[in-house]
C-alpha positions as CSV (number, residue, x, y, z in Angstrom):
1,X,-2.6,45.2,39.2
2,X,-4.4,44.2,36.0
3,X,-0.8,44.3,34.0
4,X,0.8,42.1,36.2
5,X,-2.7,39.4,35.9
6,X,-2.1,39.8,32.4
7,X,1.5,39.1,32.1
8,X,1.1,35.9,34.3
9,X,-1.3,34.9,32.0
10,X,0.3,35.5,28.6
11,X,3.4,33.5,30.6
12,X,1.5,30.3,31.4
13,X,0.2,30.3,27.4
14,X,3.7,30.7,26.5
15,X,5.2,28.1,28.8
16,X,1.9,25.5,28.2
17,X,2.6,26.2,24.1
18,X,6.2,25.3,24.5
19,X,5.2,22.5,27.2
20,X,3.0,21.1,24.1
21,X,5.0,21.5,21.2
22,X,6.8,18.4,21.4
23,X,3.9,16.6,22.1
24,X,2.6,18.0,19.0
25,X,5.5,17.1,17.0
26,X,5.7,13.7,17.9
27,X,1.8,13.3,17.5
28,X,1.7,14.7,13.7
29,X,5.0,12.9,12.6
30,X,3.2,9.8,13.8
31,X,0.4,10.3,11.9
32,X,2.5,11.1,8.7
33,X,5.0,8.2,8.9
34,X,2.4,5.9,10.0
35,X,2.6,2.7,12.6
36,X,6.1,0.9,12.4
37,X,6.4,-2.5,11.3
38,X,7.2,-5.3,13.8
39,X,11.4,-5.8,13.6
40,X,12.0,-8.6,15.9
41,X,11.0,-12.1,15.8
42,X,9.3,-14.1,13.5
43,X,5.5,-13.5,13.2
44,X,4.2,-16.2,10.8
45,X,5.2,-19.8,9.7
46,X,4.3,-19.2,6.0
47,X,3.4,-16.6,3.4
48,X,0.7,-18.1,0.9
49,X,-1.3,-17.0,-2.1
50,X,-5.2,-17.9,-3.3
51,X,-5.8,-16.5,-6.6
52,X,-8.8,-18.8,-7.4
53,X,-11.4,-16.0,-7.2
54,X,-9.1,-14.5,-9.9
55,X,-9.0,-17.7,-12.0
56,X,-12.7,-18.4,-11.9
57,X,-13.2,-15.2,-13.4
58,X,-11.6,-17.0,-16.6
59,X,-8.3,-15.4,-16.7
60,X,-6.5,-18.8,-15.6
61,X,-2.8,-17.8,-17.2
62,X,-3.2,-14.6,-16.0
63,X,-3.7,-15.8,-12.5
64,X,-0.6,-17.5,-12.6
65,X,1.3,-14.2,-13.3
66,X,-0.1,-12.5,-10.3
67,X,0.0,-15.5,-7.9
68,X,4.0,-15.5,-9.3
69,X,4.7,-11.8,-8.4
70,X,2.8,-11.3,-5.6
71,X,4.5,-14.3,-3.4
72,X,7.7,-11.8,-4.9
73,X,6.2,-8.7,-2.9
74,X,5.2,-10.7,0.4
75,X,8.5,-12.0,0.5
76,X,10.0,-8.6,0.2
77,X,7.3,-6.9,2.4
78,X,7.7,-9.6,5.5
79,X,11.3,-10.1,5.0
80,X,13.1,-11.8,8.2
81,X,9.8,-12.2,10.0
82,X,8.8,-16.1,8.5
83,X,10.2,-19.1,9.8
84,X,8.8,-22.2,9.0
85,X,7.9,-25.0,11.7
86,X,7.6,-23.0,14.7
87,X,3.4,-23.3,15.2
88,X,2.9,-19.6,14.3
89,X,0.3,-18.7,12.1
90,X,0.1,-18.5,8.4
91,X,-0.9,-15.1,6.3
92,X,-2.6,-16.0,3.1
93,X,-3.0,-13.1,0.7
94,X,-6.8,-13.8,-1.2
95,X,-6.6,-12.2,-4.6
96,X,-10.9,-11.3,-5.5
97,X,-9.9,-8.6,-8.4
98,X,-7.5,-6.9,-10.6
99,X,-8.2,-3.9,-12.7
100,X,-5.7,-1.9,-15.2
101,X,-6.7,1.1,-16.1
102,X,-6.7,3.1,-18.9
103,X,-4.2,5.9,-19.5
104,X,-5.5,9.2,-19.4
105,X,-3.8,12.1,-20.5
106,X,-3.3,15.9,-19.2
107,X,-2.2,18.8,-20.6
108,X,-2.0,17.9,-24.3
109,X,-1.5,20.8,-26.6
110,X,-2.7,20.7,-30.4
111,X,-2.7,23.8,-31.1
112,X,-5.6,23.0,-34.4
113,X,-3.5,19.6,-35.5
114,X,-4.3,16.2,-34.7
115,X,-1.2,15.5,-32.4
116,X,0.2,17.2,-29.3
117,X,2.8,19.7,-29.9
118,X,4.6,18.7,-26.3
119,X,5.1,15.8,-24.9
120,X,2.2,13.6,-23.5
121,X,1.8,13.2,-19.8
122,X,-0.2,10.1,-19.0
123,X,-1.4,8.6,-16.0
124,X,-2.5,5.4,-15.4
125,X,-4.3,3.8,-12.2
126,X,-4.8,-0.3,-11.7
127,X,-6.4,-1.6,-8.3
128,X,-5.5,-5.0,-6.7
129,X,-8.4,-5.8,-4.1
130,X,-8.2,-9.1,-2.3
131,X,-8.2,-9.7,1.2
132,X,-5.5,-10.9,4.1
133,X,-6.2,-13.8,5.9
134,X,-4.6,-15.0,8.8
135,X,-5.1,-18.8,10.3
136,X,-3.5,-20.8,13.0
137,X,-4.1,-24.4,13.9
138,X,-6.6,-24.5,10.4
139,X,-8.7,-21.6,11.7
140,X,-9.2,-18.4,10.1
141,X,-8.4,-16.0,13.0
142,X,-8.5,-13.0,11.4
143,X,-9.7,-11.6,8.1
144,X,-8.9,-7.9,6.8
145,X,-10.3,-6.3,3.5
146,X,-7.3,-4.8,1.2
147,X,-7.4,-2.8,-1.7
148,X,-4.2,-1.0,-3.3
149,X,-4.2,1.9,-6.0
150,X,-1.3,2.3,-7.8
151,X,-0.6,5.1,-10.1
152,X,2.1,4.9,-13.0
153,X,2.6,8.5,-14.3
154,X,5.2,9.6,-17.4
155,X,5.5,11.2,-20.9
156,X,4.9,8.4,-22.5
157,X,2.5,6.3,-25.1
158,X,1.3,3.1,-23.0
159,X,2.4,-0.6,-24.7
160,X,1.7,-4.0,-23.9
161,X,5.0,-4.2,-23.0
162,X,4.4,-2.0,-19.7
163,X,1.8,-4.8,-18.4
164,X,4.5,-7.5,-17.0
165,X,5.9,-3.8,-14.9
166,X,2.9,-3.1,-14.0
167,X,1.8,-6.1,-12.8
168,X,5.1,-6.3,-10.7
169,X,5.0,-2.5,-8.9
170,X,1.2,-3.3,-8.6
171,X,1.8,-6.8,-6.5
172,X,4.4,-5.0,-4.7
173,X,2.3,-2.2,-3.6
174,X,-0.6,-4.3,-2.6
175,X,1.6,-6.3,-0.4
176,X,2.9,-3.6,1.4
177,X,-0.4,-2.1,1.3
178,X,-1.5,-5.9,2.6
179,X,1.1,-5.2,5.8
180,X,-0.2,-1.9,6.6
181,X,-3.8,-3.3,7.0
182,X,-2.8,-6.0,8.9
183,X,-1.0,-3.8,11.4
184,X,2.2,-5.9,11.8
């Protein structure tokens, strides 16, 4: 008799475990791919940029530059979901800070000379912090907090040149990051 207990017990794990697999699946992959991003309709009548708190921080031509770029990114981020004139709201993207970082390397090899014997890997992280505001009617309706990382790894020596690409994959992270955080 206590066999046959058993065995109905080991078959109602086995049939609960495969009745909750999928459920399982479906519940990590979510968390791993994240929330989609709204597909149909239109969900604002404008994409704008403040990058005052920037500019007051004395880096007016600068300002410019990132105000240029990142109205680049929001297009691409909210692609197909602006149309102008139709009393939606507007999403303003408020740029407080931007920081480039300084490279640091790993793994350099001198082996008791001045200079790596191998090639330089270098890695290099600049933040974007601002904030998303949304407003309808001349009302701010809602306000979200954003701050983007981006990395920049290679073999390479960092040059001035690399600031303009930076800037740009740096805007364009932040304004997907921006869309995330806004949950739309």
């Amino acid at each position: 008799m206590k066999s046959s207990i058993s065995s109905t017990v080991n078959r109602r794990r086995l049939i609960t475990g495969l009745l909750l697999a999928p459920v399982l699946t479906v519940f990590t992959t979510g968390c791993v791919t994240g929330r989609p991003r709204t597909a149909t309709g239109p969900l604002y009548s404008a994409l704008l940029v403040d990058v005052e708190p920037v500019r007051a921080k004395g880096i007016d031509s600068y300002a410019d530059k990132i105000a240029l770029y990142q109205k680049r990114g929001l297009a691409a981020a909210y692609q197909g979901a602006i149309v102008s004139g139709k009393g939606l709201p507007t999403l303003t993207a408020e740029i407080h800070s931007i920081s480039f970082g300084s490279e640091t390397e790993e793994f350099v090899f001198s082996m008791g000379t001045n200079r790596p014997n191998f090639p330089r890997h270098v890695s290099i992280t600049d933040w974007l912090e601002g904030y998303a505001v949304i407003r309808q009617g001349g009302k701010e309706i809602k306000r979200v907090k954003v701050l983007a990382s981006h990395q920049t790894e290679g073999r390479r020596q960092w040059s001035m040149a690399d600031d303009e690409q930076r800037l740009i994959e740096l805007t364009r992270f932040f304004a997907d990051r921006l869309r995330d955080e806004v949950g739309d």
